[in-house]
C-alpha positions as CSV (number, residue, x, y, z in Angstrom):
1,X,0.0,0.0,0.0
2,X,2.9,2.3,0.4
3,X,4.7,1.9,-2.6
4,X,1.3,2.1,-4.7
5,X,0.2,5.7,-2.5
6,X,3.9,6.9,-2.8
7,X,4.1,6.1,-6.6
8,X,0.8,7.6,-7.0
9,X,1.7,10.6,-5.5
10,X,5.1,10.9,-7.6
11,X,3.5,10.1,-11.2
12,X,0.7,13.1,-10.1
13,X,3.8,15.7,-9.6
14,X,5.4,14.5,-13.0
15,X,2.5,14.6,-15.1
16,X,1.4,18.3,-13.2
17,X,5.4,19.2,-14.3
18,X,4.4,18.3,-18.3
19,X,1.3,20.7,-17.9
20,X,-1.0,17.5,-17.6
21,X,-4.0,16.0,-15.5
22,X,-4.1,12.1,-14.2
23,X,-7.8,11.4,-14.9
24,X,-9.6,8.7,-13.9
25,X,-8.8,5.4,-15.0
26,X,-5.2,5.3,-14.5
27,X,-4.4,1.7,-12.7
28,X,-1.7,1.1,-10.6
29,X,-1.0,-2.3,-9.8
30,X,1.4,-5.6,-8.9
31,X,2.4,-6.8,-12.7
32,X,1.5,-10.6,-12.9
33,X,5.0,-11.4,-13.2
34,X,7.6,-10.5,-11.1
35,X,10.0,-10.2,-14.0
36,X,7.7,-6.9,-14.8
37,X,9.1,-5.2,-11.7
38,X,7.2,-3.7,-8.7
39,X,4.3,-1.8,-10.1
40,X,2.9,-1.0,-13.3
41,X,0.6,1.6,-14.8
42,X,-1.3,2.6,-18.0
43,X,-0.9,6.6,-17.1
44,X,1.1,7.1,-20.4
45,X,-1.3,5.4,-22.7
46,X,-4.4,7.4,-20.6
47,X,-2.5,10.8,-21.0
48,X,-2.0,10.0,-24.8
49,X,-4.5,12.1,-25.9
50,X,-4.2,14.6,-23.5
51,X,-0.7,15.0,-24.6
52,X,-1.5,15.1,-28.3
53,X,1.6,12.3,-28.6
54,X,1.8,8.9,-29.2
55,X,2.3,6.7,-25.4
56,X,5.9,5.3,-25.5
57,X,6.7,9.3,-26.0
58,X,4.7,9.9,-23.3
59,X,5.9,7.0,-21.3
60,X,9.5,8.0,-22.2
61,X,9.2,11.8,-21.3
62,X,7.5,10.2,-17.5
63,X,10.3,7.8,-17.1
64,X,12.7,10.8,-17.8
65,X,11.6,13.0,-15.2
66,X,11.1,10.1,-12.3
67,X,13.9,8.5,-12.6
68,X,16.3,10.7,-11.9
69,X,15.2,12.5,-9.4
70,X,13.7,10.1,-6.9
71,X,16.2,7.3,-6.0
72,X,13.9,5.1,-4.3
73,X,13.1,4.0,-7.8
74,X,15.7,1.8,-9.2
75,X,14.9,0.8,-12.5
76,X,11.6,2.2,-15.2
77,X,11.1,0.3,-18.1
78,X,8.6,1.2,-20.7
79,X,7.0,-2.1,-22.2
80,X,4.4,-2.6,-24.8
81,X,1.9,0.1,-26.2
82,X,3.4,1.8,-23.2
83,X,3.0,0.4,-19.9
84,X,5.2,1.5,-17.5
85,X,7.2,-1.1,-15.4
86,X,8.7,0.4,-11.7
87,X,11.1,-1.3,-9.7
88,X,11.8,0.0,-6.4
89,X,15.4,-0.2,-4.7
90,X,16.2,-1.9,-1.7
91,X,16.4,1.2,0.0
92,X,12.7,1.4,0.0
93,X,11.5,-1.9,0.9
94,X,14.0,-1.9,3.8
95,X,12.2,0.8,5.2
96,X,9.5,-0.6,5.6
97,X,11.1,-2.3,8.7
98,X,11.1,1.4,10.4
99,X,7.2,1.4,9.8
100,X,6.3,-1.8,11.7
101,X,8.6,-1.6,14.5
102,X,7.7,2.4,15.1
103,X,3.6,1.5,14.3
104,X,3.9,-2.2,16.1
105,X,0.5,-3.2,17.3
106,X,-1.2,0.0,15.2
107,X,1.1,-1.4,11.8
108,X,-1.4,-2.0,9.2
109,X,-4.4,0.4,10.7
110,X,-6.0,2.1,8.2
111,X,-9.1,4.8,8.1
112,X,-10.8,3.8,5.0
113,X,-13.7,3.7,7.2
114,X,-13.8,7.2,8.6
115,X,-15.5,6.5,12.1
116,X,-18.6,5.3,9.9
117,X,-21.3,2.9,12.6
118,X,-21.8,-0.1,11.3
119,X,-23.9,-3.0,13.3
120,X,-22.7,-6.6,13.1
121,X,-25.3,-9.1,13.7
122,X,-23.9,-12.6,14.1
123,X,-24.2,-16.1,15.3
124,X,-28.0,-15.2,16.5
125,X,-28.7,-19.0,17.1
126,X,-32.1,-20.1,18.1
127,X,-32.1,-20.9,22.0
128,X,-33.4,-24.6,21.6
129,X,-30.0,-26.0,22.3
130,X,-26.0,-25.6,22.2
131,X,-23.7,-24.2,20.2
132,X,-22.7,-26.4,17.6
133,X,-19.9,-26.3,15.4
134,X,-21.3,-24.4,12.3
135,X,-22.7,-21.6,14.9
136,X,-18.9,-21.7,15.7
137,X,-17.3,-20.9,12.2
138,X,-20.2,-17.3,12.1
139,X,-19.0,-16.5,15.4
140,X,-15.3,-16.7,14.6
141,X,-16.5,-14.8,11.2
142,X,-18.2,-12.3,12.7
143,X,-15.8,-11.5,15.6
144,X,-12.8,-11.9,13.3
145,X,-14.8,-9.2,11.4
146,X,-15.9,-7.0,13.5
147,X,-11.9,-6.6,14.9
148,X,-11.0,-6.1,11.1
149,X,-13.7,-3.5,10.5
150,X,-12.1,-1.7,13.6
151,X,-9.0,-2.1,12.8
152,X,-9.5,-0.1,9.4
153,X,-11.5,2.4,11.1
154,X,-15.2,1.8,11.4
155,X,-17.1,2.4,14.5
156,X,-18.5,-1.0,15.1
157,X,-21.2,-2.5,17.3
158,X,-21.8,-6.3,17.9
159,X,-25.4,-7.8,18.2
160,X,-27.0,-10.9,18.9
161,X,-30.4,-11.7,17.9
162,X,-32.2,-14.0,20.5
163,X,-34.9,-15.9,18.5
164,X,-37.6,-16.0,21.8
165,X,-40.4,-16.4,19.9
166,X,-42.3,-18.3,17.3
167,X,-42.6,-21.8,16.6
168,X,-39.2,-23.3,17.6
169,X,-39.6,-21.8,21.5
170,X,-42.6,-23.5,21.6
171,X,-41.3,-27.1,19.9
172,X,-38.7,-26.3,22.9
173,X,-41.1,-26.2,25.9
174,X,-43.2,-28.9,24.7
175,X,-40.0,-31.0,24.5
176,X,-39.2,-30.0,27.9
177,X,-42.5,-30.6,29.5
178,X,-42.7,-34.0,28.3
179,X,-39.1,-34.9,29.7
180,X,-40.4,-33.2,33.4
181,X,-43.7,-35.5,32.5
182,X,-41.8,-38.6,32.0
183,X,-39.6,-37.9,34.9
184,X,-42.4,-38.1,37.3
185,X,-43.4,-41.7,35.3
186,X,-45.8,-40.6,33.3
187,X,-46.7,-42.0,29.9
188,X,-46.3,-39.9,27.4
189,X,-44.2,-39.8,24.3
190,X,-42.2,-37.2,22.5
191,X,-43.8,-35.8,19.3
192,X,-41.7,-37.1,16.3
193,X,-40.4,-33.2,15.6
194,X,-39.6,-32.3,19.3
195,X,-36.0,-31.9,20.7
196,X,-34.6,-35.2,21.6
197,X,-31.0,-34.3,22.8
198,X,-29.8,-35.2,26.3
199,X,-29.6,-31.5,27.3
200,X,-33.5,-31.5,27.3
201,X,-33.6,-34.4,30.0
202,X,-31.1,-32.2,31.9
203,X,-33.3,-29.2,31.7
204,X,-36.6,-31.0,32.9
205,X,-34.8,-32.5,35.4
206,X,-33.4,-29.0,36.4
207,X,-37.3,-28.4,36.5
208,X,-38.5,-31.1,38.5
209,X,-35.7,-30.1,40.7
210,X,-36.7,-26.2,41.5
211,X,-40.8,-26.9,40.7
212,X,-41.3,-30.5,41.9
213,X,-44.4,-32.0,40.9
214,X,-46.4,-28.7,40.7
215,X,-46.4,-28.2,37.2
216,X,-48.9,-31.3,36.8
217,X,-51.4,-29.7,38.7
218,X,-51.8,-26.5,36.4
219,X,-52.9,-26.0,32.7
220,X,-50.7,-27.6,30.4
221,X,-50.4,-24.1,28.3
222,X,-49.4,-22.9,31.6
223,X,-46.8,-25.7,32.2
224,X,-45.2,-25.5,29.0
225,X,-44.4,-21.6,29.0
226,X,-42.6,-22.0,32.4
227,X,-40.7,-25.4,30.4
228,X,-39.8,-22.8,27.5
229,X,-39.1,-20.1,29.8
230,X,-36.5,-21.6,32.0
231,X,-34.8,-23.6,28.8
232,X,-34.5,-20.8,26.6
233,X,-33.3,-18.9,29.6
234,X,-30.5,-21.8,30.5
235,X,-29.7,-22.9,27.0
236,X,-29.2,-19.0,26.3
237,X,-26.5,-18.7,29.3
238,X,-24.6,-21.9,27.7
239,X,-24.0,-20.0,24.8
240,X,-23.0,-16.9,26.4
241,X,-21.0,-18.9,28.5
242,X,-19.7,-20.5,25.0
243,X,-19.4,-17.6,23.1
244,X,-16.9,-16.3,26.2
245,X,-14.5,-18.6,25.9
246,X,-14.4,-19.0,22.4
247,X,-13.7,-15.1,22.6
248,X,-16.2,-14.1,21.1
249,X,-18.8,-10.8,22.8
250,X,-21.6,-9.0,21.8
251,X,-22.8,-5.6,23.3
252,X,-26.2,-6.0,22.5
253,X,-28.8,-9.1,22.9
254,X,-31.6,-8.0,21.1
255,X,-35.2,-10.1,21.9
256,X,-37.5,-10.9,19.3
257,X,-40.0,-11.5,22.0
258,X,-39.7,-8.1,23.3
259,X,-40.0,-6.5,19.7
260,X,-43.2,-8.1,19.5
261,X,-44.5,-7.6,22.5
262,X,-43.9,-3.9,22.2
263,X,-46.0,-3.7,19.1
264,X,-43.2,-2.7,16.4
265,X,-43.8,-6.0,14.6
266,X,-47.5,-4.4,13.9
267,X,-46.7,-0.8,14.0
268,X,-44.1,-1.8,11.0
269,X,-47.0,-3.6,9.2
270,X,-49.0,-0.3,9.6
271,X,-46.8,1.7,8.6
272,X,-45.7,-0.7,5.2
273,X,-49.6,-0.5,4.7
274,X,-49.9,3.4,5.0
275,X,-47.4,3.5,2.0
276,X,-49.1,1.3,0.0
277,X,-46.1,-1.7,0.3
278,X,-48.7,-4.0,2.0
279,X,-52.0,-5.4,1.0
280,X,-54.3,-8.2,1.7
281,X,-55.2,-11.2,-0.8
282,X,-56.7,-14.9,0.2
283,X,-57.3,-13.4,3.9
284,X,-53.6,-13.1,4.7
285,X,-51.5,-9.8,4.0
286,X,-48.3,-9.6,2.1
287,X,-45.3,-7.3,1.5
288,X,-45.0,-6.0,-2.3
289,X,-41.4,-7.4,-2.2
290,X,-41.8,-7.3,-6.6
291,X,-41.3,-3.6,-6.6
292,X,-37.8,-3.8,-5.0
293,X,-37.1,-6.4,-7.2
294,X,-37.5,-9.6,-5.4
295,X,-39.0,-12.3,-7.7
296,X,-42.6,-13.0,-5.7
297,X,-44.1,-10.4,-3.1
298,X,-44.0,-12.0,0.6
299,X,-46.3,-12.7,3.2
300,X,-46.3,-10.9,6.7
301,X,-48.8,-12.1,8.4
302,X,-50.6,-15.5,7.2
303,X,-54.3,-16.2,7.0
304,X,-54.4,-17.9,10.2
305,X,-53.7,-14.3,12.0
306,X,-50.0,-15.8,12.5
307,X,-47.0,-13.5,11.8
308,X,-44.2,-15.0,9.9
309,X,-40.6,-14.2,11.1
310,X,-40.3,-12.3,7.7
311,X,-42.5,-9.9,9.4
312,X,-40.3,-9.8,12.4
313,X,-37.5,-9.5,10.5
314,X,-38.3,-6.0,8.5
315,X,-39.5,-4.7,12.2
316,X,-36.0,-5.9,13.9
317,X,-34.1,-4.4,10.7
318,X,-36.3,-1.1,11.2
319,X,-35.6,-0.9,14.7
320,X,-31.6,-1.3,13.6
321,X,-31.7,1.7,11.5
322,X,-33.2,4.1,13.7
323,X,-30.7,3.5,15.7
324,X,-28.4,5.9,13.4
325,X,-26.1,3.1,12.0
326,X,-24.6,3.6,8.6
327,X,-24.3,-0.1,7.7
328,X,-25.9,-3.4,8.6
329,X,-24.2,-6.6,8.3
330,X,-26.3,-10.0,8.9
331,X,-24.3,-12.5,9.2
332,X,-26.3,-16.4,8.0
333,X,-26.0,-19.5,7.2
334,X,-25.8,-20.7,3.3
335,X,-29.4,-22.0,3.4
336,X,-30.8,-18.5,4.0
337,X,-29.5,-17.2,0.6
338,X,-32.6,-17.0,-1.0
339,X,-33.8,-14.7,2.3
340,X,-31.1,-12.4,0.9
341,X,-33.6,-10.9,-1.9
342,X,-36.6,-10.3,0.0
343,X,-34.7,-8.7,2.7
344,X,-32.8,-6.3,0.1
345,X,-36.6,-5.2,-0.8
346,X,-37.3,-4.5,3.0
347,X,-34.5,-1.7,3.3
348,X,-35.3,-0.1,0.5
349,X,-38.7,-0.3,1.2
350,X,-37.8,1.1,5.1
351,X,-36.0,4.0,2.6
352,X,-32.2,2.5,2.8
353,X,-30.5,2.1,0.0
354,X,-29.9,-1.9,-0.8
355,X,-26.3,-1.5,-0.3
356,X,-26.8,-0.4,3.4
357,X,-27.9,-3.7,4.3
358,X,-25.0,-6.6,3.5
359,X,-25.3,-10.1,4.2
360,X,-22.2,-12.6,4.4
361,X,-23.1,-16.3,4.0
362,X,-21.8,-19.4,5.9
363,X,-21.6,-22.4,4.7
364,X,-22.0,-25.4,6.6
365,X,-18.8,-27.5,8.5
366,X,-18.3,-31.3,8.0
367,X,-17.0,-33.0,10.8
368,X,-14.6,-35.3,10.4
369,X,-12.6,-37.7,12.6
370,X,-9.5,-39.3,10.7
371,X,-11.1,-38.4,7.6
372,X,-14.5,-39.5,8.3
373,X,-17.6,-37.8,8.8
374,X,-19.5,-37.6,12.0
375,X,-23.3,-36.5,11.2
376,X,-24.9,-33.8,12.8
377,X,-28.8,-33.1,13.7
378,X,-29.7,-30.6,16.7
379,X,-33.1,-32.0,17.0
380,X,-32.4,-35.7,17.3
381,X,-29.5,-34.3,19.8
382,X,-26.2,-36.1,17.2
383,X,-24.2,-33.0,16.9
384,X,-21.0,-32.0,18.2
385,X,-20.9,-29.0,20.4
386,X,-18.9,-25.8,20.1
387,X,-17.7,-26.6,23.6
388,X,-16.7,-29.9,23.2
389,X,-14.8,-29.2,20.1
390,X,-13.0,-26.2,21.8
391,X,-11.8,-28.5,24.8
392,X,-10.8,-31.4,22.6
393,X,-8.5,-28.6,19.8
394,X,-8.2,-25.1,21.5
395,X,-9.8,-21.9,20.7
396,X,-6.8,-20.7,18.6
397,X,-6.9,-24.1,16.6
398,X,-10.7,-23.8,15.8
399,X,-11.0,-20.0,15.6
400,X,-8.3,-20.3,12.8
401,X,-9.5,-22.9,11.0
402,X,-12.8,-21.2,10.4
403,X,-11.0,-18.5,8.8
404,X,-8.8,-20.7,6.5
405,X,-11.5,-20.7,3.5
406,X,-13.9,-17.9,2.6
407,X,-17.3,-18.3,4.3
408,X,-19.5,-19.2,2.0
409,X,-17.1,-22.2,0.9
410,X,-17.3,-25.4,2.1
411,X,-15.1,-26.5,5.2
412,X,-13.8,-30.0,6.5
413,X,-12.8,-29.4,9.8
414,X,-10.8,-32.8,10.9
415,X,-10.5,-32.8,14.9
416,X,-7.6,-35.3,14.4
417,X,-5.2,-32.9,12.0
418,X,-6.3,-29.8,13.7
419,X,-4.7,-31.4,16.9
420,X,-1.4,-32.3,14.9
421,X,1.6,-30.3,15.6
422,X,3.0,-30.5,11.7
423,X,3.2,-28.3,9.2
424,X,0.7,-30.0,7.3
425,X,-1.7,-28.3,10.3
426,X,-2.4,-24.5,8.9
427,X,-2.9,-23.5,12.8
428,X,0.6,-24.9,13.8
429,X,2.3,-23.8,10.8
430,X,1.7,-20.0,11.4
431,X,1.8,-20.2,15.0
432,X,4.8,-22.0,14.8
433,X,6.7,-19.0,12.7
434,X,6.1,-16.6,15.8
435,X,7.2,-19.0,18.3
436,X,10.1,-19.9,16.3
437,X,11.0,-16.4,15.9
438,X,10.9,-15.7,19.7
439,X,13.0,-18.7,20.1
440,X,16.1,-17.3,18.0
441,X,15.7,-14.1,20.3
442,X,15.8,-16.2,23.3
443,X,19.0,-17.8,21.9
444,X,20.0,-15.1,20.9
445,X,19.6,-13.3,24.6
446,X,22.0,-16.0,26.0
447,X,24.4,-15.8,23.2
448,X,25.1,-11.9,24.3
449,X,23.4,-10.6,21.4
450,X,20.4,-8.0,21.5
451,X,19.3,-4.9,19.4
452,X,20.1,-2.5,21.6
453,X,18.0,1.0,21.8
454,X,21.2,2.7,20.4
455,X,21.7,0.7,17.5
456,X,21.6,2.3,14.5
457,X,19.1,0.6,12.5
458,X,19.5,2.2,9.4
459,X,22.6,0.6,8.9
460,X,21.7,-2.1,10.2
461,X,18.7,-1.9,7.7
462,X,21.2,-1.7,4.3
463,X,22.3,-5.0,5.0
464,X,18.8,-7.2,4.3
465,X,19.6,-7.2,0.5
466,X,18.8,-10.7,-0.3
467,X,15.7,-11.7,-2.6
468,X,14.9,-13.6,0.2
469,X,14.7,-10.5,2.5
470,X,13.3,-8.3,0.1
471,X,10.9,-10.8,-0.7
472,X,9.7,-10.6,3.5
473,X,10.2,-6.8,3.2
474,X,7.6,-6.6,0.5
475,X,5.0,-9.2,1.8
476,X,4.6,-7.2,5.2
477,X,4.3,-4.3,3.3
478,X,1.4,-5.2,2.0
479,X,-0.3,-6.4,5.1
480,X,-2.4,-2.9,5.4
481,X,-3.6,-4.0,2.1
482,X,-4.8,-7.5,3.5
483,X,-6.6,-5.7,5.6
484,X,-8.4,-3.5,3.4
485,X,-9.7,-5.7,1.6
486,X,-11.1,-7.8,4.6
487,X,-12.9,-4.6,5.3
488,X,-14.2,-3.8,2.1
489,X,-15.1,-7.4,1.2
490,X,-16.5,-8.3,4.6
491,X,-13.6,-10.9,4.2
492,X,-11.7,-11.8,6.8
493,X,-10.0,-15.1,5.6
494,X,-7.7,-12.7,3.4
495,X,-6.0,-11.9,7.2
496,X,-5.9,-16.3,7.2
497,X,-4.5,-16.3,3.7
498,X,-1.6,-13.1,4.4
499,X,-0.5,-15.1,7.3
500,X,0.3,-18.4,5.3
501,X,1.9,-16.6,2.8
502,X,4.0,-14.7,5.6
503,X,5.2,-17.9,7.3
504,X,5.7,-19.4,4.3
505,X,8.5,-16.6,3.4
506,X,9.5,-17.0,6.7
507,X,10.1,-20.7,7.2
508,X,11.8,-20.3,3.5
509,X,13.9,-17.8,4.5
510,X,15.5,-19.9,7.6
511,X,16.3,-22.7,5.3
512,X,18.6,-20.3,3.2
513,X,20.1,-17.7,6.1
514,X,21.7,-18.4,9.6
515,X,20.8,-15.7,11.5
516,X,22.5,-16.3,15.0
517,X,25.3,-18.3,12.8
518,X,25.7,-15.6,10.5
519,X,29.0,-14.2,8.6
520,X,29.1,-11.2,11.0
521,X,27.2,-9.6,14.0
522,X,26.0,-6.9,12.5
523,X,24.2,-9.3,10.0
524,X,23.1,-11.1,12.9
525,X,21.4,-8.1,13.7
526,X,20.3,-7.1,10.9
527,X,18.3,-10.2,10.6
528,X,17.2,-9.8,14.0
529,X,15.6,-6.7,13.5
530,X,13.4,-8.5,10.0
531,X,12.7,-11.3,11.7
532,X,11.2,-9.0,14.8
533,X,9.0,-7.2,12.1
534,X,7.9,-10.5,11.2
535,X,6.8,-11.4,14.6
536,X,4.8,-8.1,14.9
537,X,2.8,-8.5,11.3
538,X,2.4,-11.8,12.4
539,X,0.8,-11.0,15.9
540,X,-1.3,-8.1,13.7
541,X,-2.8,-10.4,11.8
542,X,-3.0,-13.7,14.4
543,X,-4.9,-10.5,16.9
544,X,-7.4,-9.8,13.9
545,X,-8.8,-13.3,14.2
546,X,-8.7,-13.7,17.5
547,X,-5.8,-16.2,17.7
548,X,-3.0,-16.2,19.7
549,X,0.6,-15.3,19.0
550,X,3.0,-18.4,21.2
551,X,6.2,-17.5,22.7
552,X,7.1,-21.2,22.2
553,X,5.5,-24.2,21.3
């Protein structure tokens, strides 16, 4: 990102010296190949025209007045129609190093989002039962996120969405009322879509416990609203309690319950009927979703007088934006893509424009054990738990896995190689580079050696001249543009990606240079101060996703 701003900025004083404009459409970018050099731009064949002469003149007269005068730029080569090719000097990438050990924790903070309030919604799972792995990989999304987002700038505010109402809480207390039924002997069997996990015997019992038998001797209604009330209420403090040690917070715990109960689910239908975006057909009324370009208008409240959660929906999204946020992410699973459209339609139809409202899908995990699948289902209570995969791999291990594809890709997550401590484990293999790195400085502590405060790092700084350090040199440099565009993309596996490229270099690099065995001290130090660079893009990014940086492993 520095090279590209400080290029920028030099080809805009050139082309101001020849009496010229850079318009738009002038790209600056990494050539494919290496070979091409550093950076390379169509400005020559843009100002053609401008110029009134043909590009290579124009790229000629450019490369004339840059290279010269700035000796941060080592080599300009005009190629083709007239691209031109820039190759920086070592001089420049070495002082990079000065940027990350002066920024440290702050290197690669950027302000791209100008203090802008955006609301993250994530994980938002139903309160019928634990945490289970895939509600693991949107919560290590969304946090992982929401520090990127902050990290570039945005004002940010987390939110969890309690589902307390509808037709699931009540499949919940009627599962729980027949376990406290059973537990007192009587005969009665559980519907075939009720909740059949062992957690549900554990909350009746917890019921029969505090209630004893009293709960036979009322309505059933009555019984099964205090079943519901006390599991949603315990299942909803195990995944608090989850979501805390997976590292993972909220500010806000928004209930559905209490939106409806308030009356904004029906004010919101008023007011979508007052501007004409409702309407009533076959006794049930629907939202004209068609004129916002969904492909079928959606109902809002069905002819049985029941409210669908699409209702409840556009009411929790209107209560978001009058609370003055700029941008709304929703964080889902996969198989609510084809909610994306209808939901598009509500924002403009609450006067947002679509883009205001962004949704990032999550695909489903597959758990594997040695390579084979272990099958899932919440409701017949076969489903690893967020908790029990934690305690079996490790926060770090799972929290980085999540983030080693994009989310709406696939992901195998195999308990057995997550565990490994190879490199063939992605987890291990980045972790290992910090630890590794804080290893040499331990070494090199007891060796005498240490990079003193007085040091001149400058000249220290000359001496990293390799490809292979100028190949490190570069890569950190463009860890501010990693995080860019996991901000702009809502994408934070590009933070997972950077940091497997990084270690890459970095393991590389100790298969081709000693550092404490090197041909002098000042070397030695010199390679000291990258490799303590490294370690700080490397925490960076590890920080980002919520993973931790080892001092040894």
């Amino acid at each position: 990102m520095q090279s590209m701003l400080h290029l920028k900025k030099l080809l805009e004083e050139a082309v101001t010296a020849m009496g010229l404009s850079l318009p738009q459409g002038v790209s600056l970018e990494p050539p494919k190949d290496i070979k091409f050099g550093d950076l390379a731009t169509n400005a020559a064949m843009i100002l053609a025209k401008q110029a009134g002469k043909p590009p290579r003149e124009v790229a000629a007269e450019l490369r004339e007045r840059l290279l010269g005068s700035h000796p941060e730029i080592e080599r300009i080569e005009v190629a083709g129609p007239g691209f031109l090719n820039f190759s920086f000097a070592p001089s420049f990438w070495q002082s990079i190093l000065q940027d990350v050990l002066e920024q440290g924790d702050r290197f690669g903070a950027l302000d791209v989002g100008q203090k802008k309030k955006v609301l993250v919604e994530y994980v938002s799972a139903n309160p019928t039962g634990p945490l289970h792995l895939g509600h693991g990989r949107g919560a290590a999304l969304g946090d992982s996120l929401v520090r990127v987002l902050r990290f570039a700038g945005f004002d940010v505010t987390t939110e969890f969405y309690i589902n307390d109402a509808g037709r699931q809480m009540r499949l919940l207390g009627m599962s729980i009322w027949v376990r406290y039924q059973q537990a007192f002997n009587r005969d009665v069997e559980l519907p075939e879509d009720s909740y059949r996990g062992e957690y549900i015997k554990d909350i009746a019992a917890e019921i029969a416990a505090s209630h004893g038998s009293e709960l036979l001797q009322v309505p059933e209604a009555q019984a099964m609203d205090v079943c519901r009330e006390h599991g949603m209420l315990s299942i909803l403090k195990w995944i608090k309690r989850d979501l805390n040690e997976f590292r993972v917070s909220h500010d806000i715990w928004f209930s559905e319950r209490r939106l409806v109960d308030t009356g904004q689910v029906e004010s919101t239908i008023k007011w979508l009927q007052d501007k004409g975006l409702a309407y009533e057909q076959e006794g049930a009324l629907w939202f004209n979703s068609t004129r916002f370009g969904d492909d079928k208008d959606r109902v809002l409240r069905r002819s049985s007088g029941e409210l669908t959660y699409f209702a409840s929906d556009i009411a929790y999204h209107a209560d978001k934006y009058s609370r003055g946020y700029d941008l709304l992410v929703d964080i889902w699973g996969a198989d609510h893509h084809g909610y994306v459209p209808r939901m598009k339609a509500a924002a403009q139809a609450l006067g947002k424009d679509a883009d205001q409202l962004q949704v990032v899908l999550v695909q489903m995990v597959n758990i594997l054990r040695g390579g084979e699948q272990i099958s899932m289902s919440k409701r017949a209570g076969t489903f690893e738990t967020l908790a029990d995969v934690v305690k079996e791999v490790g926060v770090d291990s799972a929290r980085f896995m999540f983030m080693t594809r994009k989310s709406d890709s696939h992901l195998d997550f195999d308990l057995e190689l997550v565990k490994q401590q190879s490199m063939d484990n992605p987890v291990y293999y980045v972790q290992y580079a910090h630890a590794r790195i804080r290893s040499v400085f331990r070494k090199a502590r007891e060796q005498g050696l240490a990079l003193q405060p007085t040091v001149d790092r400058s000249k220290l700084m000359a001496l990293l001249d390799t490809p292979e350090d100028i190949q490190l040199l570069k890569l950190m440099e463009h860890f501010p543009d990693a995080v860019d565009a996991a901000a702009k993309s809502l994408s934070p596996h590009h933070i997972s990606f950077f940091l497997r490229e990084l270690a890459a270099l970095l393991h590389r690099y100790y298969s081709v240079h000693k550092v404490l065995g090197a041909e002098s001290s000042q070397l030695t130090l010199a390679r000291l101060l990258l490799l303590d660079a490294v370690a700080q893009v490397l925490r960076n990014g590890l920080q980002l996703l919520g993973v931790n940086a080892p001092e040894q492993m």
